[in-house]
C-alpha positions in Angstrom: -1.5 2.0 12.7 -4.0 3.5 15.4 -5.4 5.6 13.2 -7.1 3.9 10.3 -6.3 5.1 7.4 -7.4 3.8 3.4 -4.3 2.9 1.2 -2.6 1.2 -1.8 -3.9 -1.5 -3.7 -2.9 -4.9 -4.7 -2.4 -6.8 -8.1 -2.0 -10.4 -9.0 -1.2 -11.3 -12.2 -0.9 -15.3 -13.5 0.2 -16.6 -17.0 -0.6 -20.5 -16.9 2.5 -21.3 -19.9 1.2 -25.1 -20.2 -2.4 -26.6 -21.6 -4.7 -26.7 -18.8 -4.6 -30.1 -19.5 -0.9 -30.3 -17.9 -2.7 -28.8 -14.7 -5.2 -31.4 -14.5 -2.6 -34.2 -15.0 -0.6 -33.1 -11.9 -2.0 -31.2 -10.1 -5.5 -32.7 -10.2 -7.5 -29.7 -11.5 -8.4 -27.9 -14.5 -8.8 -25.0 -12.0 -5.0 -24.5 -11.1 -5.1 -21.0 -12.4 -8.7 -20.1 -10.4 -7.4 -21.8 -7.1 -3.6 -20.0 -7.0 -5.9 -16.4 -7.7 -7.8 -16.9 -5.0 -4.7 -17.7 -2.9 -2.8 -14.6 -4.4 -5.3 -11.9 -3.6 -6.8 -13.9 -0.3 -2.7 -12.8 1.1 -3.1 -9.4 -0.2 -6.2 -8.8 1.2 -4.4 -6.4 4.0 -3.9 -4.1 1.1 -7.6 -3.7 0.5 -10.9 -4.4 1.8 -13.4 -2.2 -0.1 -13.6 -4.0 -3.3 -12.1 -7.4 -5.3 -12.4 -8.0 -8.7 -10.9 -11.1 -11.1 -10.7 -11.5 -15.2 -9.6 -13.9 -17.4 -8.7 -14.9 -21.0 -8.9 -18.6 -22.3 -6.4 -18.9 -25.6 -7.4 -19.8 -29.3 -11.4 -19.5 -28.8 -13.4 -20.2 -31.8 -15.5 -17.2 -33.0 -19.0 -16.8 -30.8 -16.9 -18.7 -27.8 -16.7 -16.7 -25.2 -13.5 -16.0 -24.1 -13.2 -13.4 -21.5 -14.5 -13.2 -17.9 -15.3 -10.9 -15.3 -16.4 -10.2 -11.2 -16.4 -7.9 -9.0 -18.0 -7.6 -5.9 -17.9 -4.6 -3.3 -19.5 -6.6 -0.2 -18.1 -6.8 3.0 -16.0 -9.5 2.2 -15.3 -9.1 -1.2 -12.6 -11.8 -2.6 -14.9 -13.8 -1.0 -18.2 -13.1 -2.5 -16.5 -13.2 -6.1 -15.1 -16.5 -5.8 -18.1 -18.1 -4.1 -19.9 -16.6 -7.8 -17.1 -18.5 -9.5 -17.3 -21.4 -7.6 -20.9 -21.3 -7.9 -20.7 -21.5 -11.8 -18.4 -24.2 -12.3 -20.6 -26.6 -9.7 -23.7 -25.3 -11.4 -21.9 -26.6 -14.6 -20.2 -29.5 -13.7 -23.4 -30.6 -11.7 -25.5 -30.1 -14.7 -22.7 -32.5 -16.8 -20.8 -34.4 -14.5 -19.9 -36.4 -17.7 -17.9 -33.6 -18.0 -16.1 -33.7 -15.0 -12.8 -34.9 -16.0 -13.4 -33.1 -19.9 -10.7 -30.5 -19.6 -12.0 -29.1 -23.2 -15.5 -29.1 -22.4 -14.8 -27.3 -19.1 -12.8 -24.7 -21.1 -15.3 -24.1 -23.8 -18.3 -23.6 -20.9 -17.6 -23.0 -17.7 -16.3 -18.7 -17.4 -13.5 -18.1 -15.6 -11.3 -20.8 -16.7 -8.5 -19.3 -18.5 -4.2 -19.3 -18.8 -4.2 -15.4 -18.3 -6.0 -14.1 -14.9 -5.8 -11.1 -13.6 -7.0 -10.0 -9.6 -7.2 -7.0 -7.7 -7.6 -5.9 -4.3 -8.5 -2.0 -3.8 -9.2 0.6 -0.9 -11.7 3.2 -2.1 -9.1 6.6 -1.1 -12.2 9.0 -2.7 -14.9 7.2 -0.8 -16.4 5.8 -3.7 -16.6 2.1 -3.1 -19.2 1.2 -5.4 -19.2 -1.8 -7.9 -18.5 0.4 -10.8 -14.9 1.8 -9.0 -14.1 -1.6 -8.6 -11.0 -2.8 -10.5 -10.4 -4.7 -13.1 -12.3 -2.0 -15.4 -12.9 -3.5 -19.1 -12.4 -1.5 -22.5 -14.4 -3.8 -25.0 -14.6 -4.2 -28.9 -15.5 -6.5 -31.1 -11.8 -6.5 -32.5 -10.3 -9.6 -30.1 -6.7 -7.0 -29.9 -9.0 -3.9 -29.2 -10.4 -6.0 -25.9 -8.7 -4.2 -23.0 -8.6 -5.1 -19.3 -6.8 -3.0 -16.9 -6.1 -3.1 -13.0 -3.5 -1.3 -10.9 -2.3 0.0 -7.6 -1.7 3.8 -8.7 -2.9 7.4 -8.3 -2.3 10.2 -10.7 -1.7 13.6 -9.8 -2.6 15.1 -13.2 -6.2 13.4 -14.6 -7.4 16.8 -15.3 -4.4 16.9 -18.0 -4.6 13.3 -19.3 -8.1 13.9 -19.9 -7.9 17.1 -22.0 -5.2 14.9 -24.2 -8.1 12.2 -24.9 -10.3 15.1 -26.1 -7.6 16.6 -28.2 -7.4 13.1 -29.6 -10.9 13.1 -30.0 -12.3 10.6 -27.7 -15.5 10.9 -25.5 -14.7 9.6 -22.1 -17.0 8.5 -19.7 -15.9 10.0 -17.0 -12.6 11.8 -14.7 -11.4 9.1 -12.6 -7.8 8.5 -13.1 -8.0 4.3 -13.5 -10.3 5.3 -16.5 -8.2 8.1 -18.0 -5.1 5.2 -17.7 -7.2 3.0 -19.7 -8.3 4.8 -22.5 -4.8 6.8 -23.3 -3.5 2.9 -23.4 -7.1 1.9 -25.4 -6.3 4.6 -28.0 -2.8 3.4 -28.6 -3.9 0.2 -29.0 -6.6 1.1 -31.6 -3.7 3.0 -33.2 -1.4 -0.3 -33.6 -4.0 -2.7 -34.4 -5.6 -0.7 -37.2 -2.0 0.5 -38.9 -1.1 -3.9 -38.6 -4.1 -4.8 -39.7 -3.4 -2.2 -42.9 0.2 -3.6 -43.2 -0.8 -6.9 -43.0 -3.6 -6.5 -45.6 -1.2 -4.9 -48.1 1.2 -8.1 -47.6 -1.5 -10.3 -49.3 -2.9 -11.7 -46.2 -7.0 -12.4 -45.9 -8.7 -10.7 -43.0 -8.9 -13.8 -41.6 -5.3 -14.5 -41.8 -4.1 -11.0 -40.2 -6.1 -12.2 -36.5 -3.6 -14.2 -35.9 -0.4 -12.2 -37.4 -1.7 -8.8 -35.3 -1.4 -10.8 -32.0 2.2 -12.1 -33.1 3.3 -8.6 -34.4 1.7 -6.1 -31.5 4.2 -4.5 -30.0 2.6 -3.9 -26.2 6.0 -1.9 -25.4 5.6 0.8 -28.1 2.3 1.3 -27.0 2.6 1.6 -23.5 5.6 4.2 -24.0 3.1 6.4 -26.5 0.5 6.2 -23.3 2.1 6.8 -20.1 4.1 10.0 -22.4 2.5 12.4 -19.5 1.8 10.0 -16.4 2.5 11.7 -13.4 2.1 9.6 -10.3 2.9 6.3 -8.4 1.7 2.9 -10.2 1.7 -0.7 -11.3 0.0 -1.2 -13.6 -1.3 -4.7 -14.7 -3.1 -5.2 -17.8 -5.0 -8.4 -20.4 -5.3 -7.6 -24.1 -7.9 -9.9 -25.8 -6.2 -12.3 -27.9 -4.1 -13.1 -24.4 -0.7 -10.5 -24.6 -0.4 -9.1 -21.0 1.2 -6.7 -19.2 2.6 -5.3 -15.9 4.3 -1.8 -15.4 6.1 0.6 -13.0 6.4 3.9 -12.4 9.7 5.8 -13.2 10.3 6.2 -9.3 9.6 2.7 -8.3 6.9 4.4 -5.4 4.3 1.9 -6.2 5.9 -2.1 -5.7 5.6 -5.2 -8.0 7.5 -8.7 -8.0 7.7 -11.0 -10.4 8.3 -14.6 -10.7 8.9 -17.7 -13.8 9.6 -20.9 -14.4 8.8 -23.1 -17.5 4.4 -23.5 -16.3 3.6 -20.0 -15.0 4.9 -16.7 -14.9 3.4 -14.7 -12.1 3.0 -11.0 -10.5 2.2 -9.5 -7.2 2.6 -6.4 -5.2 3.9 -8.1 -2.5 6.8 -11.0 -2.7 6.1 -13.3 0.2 2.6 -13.7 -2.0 4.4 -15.6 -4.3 6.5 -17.3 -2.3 4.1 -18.6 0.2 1.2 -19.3 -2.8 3.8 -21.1 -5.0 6.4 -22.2 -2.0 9.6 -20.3 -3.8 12.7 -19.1 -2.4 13.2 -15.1 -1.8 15.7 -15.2 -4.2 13.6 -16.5 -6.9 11.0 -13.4 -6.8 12.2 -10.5 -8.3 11.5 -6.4 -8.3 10.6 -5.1 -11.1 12.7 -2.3 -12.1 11.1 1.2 -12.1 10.1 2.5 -15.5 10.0 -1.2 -16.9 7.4 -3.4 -17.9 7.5 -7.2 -17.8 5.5 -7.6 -21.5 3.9 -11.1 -22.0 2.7 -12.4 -25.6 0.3 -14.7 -26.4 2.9 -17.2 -27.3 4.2 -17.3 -23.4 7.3 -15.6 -23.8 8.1 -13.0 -21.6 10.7 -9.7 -21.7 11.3 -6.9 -19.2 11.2 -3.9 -21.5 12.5 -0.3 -20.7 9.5 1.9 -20.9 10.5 5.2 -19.5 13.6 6.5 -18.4 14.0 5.3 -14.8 14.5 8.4 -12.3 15.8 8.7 -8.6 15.1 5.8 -6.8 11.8 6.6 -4.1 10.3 3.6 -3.3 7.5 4.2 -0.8 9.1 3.6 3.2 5.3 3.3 4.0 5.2 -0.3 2.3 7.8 -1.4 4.5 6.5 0.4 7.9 3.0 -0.6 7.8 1.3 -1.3 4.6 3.0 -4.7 2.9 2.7 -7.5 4.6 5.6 -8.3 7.7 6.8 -11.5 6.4 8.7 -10.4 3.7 12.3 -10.9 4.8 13.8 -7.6 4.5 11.0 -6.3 5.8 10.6 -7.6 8.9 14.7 -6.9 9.5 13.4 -3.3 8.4 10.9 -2.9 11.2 13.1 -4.4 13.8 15.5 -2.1 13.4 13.4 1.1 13.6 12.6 -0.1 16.8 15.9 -0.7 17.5 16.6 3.0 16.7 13.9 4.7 18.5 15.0 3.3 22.1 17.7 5.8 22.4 14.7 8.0 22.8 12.7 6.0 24.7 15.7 5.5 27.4 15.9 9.5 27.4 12.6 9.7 28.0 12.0 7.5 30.8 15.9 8.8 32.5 17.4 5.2 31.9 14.9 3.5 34.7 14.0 0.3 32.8 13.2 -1.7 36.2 10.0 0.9 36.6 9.5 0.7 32.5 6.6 -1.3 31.3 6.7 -1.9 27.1 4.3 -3.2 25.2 2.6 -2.1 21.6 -0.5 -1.1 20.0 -2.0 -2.1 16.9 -0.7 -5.8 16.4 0.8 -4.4 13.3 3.4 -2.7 15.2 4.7 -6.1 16.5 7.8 -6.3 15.3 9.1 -3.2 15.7 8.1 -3.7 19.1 10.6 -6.8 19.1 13.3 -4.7 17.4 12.9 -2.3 20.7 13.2 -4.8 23.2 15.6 -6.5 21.8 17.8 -3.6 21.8 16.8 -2.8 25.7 18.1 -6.3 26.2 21.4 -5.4 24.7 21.4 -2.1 27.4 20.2 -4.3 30.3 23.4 -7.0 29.0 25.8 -4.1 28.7 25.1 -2.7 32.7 24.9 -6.2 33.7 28.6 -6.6 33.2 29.7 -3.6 33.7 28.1 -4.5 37.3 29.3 -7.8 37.7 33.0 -6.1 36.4 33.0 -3.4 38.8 31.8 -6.2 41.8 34.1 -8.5 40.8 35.3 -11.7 43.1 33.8 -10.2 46.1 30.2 -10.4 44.1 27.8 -12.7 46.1 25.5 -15.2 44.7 22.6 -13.5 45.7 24.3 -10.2 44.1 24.8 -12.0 41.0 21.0 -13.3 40.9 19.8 -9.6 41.0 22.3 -8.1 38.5 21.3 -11.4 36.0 17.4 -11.1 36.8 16.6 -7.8 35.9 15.3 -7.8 32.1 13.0 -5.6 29.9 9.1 -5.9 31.0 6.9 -6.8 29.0 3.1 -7.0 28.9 -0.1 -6.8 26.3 -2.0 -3.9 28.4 -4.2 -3.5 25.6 -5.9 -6.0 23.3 -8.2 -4.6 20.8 -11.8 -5.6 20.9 -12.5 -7.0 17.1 -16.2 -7.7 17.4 -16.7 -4.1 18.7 -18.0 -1.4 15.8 -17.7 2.2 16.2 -20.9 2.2 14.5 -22.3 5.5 16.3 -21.3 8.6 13.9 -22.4 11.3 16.6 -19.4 13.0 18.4 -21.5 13.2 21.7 -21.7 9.1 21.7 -18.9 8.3 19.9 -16.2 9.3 22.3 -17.8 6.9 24.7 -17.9 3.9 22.3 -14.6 4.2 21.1 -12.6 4.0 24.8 -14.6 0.7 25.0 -12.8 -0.2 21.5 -9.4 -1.9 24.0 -9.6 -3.9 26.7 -6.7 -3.8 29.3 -5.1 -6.2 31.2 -5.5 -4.6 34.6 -2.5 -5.1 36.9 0.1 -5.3 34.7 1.6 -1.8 35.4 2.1 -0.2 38.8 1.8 3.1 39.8 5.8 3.4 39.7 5.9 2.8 36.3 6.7 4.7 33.3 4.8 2.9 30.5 5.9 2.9 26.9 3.8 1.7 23.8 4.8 1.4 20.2 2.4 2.1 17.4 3.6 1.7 13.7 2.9 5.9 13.1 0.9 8.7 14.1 -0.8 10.3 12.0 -4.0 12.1 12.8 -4.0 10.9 16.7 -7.7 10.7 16.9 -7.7 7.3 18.3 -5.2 7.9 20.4 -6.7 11.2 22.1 -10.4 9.7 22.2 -9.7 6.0 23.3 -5.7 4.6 23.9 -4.6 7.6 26.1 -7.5 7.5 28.2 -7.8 3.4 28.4 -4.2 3.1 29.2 -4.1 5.8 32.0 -6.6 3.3 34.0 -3.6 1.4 34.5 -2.1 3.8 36.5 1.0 4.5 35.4 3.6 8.0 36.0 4.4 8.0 32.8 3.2 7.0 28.9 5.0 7.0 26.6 3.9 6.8 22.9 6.5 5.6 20.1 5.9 5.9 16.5 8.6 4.2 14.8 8.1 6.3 11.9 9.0 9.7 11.8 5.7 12.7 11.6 3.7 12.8 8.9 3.6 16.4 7.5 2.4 16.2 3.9 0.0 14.5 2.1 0.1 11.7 0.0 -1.1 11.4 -3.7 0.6 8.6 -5.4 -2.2 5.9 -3.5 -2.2 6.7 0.3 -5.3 8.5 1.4 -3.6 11.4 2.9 -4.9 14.3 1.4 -5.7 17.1 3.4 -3.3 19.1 5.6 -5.5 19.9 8.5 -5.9 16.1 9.2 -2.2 15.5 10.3 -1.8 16.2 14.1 1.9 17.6 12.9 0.3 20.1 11.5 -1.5 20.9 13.8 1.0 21.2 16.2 3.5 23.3 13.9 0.3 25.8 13.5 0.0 25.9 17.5 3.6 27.1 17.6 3.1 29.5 15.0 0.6 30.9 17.5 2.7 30.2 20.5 5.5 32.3 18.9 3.9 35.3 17.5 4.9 33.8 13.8 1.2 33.6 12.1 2.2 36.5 9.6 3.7 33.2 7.6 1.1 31.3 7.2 -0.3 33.6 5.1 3.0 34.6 3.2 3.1 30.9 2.5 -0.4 30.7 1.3 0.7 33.5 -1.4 3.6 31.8 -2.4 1.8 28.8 -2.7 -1.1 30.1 -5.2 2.0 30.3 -7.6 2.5 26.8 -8.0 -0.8 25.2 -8.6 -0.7 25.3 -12.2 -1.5 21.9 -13.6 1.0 22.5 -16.4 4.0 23.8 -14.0 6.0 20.7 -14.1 9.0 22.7 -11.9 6.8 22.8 -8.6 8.0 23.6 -5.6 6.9 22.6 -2.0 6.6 25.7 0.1 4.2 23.8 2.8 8.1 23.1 4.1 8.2 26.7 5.2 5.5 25.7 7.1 7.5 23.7 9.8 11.1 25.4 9.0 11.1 27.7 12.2 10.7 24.2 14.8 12.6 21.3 15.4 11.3 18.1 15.2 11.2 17.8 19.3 9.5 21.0 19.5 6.5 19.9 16.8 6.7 16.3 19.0 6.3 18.2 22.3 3.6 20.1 21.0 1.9 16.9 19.8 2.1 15.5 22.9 0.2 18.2 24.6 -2.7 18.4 21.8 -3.2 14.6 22.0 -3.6 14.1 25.7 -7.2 14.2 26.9 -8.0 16.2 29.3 -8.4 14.9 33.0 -5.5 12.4 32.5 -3.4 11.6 35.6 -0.5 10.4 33.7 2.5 12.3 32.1 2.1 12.0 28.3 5.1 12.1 26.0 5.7 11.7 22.0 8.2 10.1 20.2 9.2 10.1 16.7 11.3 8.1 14.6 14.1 10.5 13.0 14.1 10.3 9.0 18.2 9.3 9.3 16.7 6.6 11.2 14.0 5.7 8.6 16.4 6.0 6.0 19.2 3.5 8.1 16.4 1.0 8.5 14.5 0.9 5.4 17.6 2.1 3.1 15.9 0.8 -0.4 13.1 2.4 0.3 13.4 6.2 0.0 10.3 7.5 -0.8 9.6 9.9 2.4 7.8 12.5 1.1 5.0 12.4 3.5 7.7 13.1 6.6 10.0 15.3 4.4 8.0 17.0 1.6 10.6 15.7 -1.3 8.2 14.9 -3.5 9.6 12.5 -6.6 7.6 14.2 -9.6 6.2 17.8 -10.3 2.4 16.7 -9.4 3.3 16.1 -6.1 4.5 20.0 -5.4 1.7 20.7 -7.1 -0.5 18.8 -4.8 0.9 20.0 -1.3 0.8 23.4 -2.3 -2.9 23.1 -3.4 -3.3 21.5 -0.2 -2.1 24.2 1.8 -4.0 26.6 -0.3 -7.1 24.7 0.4 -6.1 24.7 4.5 -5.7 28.6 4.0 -8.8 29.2 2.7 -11.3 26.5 4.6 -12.0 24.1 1.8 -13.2 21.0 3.0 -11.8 19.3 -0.3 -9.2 17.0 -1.3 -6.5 18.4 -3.1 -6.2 16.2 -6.0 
């Protein structure tokens, strides 16, 4: 993606089923656990860069034994930092006792971090606020070991306002707004809740205090608890969460927008966002990782079992496409078939667009990222090229010379890296005046590579704001020379904002909207804009939970040519010699490429839950009236 843009999160969840003494026998460390984290979140790292964080329980402490650990670190390089810190503290130890070295027990009782339940997260800041205390996991503690709460997650919720006012009405205090800490204290109260009616129930049974420790872990139901706290959730997540005594958890939205796979065999049972994670990090066949099912939770006790448990009714299917276009990682099997093929679908475009000349056609593709849909593109101008090639040597038939056939079998798709992006360069200048110049510097091009005969065509993964593209790409690649560029996004425009974990948020930011408000003016038709502003202000209401998006009103009059047409224009820079055109994937294209992946809300507006209606329309209201504000 061109345009950079904050998203997602990523979880990793590990449940080490054996004493760590198993560990150390074969695998040569008491630090299994510590070492497969590090691996887990170190190949989800592309899902977040502003902050890392890491906890874990050790099992069966004695009273005034510590027994759960945290880090977090928003540096630069964050996973990094925190497992240097942890690395630091178990030299610092073992250098101190290096009697100890091979004491699996000692290590346990006094070096932190060593645990069989560990817990990591990865995490963009989407509001900007990348400071330590933002940084996942966040900790709910109590001097009850049940009433100990850790809780990380890849999620957004598109009602906080509302979960909050139900932790007043239940009487608590919180701290603050922020959805991750609104999650965590609706599940903290519920917990409270369980522990304190066992603990009575256990009591009346005869049992000592001491006694009922042990029986509350056994007994907690983490199911029940998690359905009486996610009652009113209204967003995207997976949600991955340690209770003290060493019960864990990991659930999914209704909708299945946010991902999580899961994996177990008789010494660990393991979570991730992403599959490939724990395939690579635990060298597993695909068909060994499994989804978990929307509106389930895998529930882990103490004891190592483990159950999938239904914890609200499951609704339509709308897995986020994004994950497959851009944001999960390409080596994922299905999904690099899935970004093949929406290059492969685009190219009818692309051959429209350049009038079927591929010997004068240049193709190449900008960011990396956008790699293999760049292979599904060529691949599929191969099969073209094959096609003509014997209709050609059909029509020539026995009177076709050898040097006839050599030209029919020589010609092939071009292709060439024009531009290779410059990674030691920062656009570290904030002032528009300076900044312009700075950021065309950002490429370098291979000079040469095009002539001035050529249409050139680049994929990118999407557009969506086009700044980088207007200010830098455009401009870089027009040095070549070229007739033509051609820009290919092989997914479709994004309209609407995001709010389930993508920072989309504001309207005015998306060069699709801007282009569909350039028609309005172009055709006379602003009267609308304000007609859908009114109908708009009906829908905000946090407790209207029967929304309904009238932002698509918005782009109704226009095809999606027209708004692409118009795109193109606004996003080429002035004093350009080259033509410049736009292409979009279609959504049936999306949808034939990525078809277990549904969730398309940011291209078509079908939002899957109330909040999000709500969310657009406050959007657009906020466009309307020139608030410079996210809309959730």
């Amino acid at each position: 993606m061109s345009d950079p843009i904050k998203h997602e999160c990523g979880i990793s969840l590990i449940r080490l089923l054996k004493p760590l003494e198993y560990y150390k026998e074969k695998y040569g460390t008491a630090f299994y656990g510590v070492n497969k984290m590090y691996l887990m979140m170190e190949k989800q790292h592309n899902r977040g860069q502003d902050g890392a964080g890491f906890a874990s329980i050790k099992m069966d402490m004695q009273p005034g034994e510590r027994y759960m650990s945290r880090v977090r670190s928003a540096q630069q390089q964050p996973i990094q930092d925190i497992f240097a810190q942890i690395n630091n503290r178990i030299n610092t130890a073992l250098a101190e006792h290096p009697e100890h070295e091979n004491d699996v027990d000692w290590q346990k009782k006094n070096i932190p971090y060593i645990g069989e339940l560990l817990m990591g997260h990865v995490r963009y800041g989407t509001f900007g606020k990348n400071s330590i205390e933002n940084v996942h996991p966040f900790l709910r503690q109590n001097n009850w070991m049940h009433r100990n709460l850790i809780v990380a997650g890849n999620f957004n919720m598109t009602n906080v306002d509302e979960l909050f006012g139900n932790l007043v009405e239940l009487g608590q205090h919180p701290k603050e707004k922020a959805d991750t800490v609104t999650v965590m204290e609706k599940i903290g109260h519920f917990l409270d809740d369980a522990v304190a009616k066992l603990y009575k129930q256990i009591k009346k049974e005869g049992y000592t205090k001491r006694e009922a420790s042990a029986l509350i872990a056994e007994r907690l139901n983490v199911a029940k608890i998690l359905r009486k706290a996610s009652k009113n959730w209204d967003g995207g997540y997976a949600m991955s969460g340690l209770i003290g005594h060493g019960d864990a958890f990991v659930m999914r939205d209704p909708a299945g927008i946010r991902p999580a796979y899961y994996y177990q065999d008789d010494e660990v049972v393991v979570v991730a966002s992403e599959r490939p994670v724990i395939q690579t990090v635990f060298n597993v066949d695909f068909d060994d990782v499994h989804e978990l099912d929307p509106g389930r939770a895998i529930i882990i006790k103490k004891n190592g079992s483990m159950a999938l448990k239904k914890i609200l009714e499951p609704t339509e299917r709308k897995a986020c496409s994004f994950e497959r276009i851009y944001f999960s990682r390409g080596s994922d099997k299905e999904i690099y078939q899935e970004r093949k093929k929406l290059g492969k679908l685009v190219f009818p475009e692309i051959l429209r667009s350049i009038d079927n000349d591929l010997e004068n056609t240049v193709f190449s593709y900008i960011p990396n990222t956008a790699e293999t849909s760049f292979f599904g593109m060529v691949k599929e101008a191969q099969n073209y090229l094959n096609k003509k090639k014997e209709e050609q040597i059909l029509a020539l038939g026995p009177k076709m010379t050898a040097e006839q056939l050599h030209k029919i079998l020589n010609i092939r798709p071009r292709i060439e890296k024009v531009a290779i992006k410059d990674a030691k360069l920062r656009t570290f200048i904030t002032q528009d005046s300076s900044r312009d110049d700075l950021v065309t510097h950002v490429y370098d091009i291979s000079y040469g590579s095009v002539k001035s005969t050529d249409n050139l065509v680049i994929i990118d993964d999407s557009i969506v704001r086009g700044t980088t593209l207007k200010r830098s790409i455009l401009k870089i690649l027009d040095r070549l020379s070229p007739k033509k560029i051609v820009v290919v996004s092989s997914a479709p425009q994004i309209r609407y904002p995001d709010c389930y974990g993508i920072d989309m948020a504001k309207l005015e930011d998306f060069v699709a909207f801007k282009a569909a408000k350039a028609l309005h003016e172009d055709h006379g038709t602003t009267h609308l804009i304000k007609e859908i502003y009114e109908k708009c202000l009906t829908q905000t209401d946090p407790s209207n939970k029967d929304a309904v998006n009238y932002v698509k009103e918005f782009y109704a009059p226009f095809s999606a040519k027209q708004i692409s047409k118009k795109i193109g224009e606004i996003l080429c820079p002035d004093g350009i010699n080259a033509e410049v055109e736009i292409i979009y994937q279609s959504i049936e294209g999306l949808h034939s490429a990525c078809p277990k992946n549904l969730g398309d809300w940011y291209f078509t507006g079908n939002y899957p839950t109330p909040g999000g209606n709500r969310i657009v329309n406050k959007a657009f209201v906020n466009f309307f009236e020139g608030k410079n504000e996210r809309a959730y």
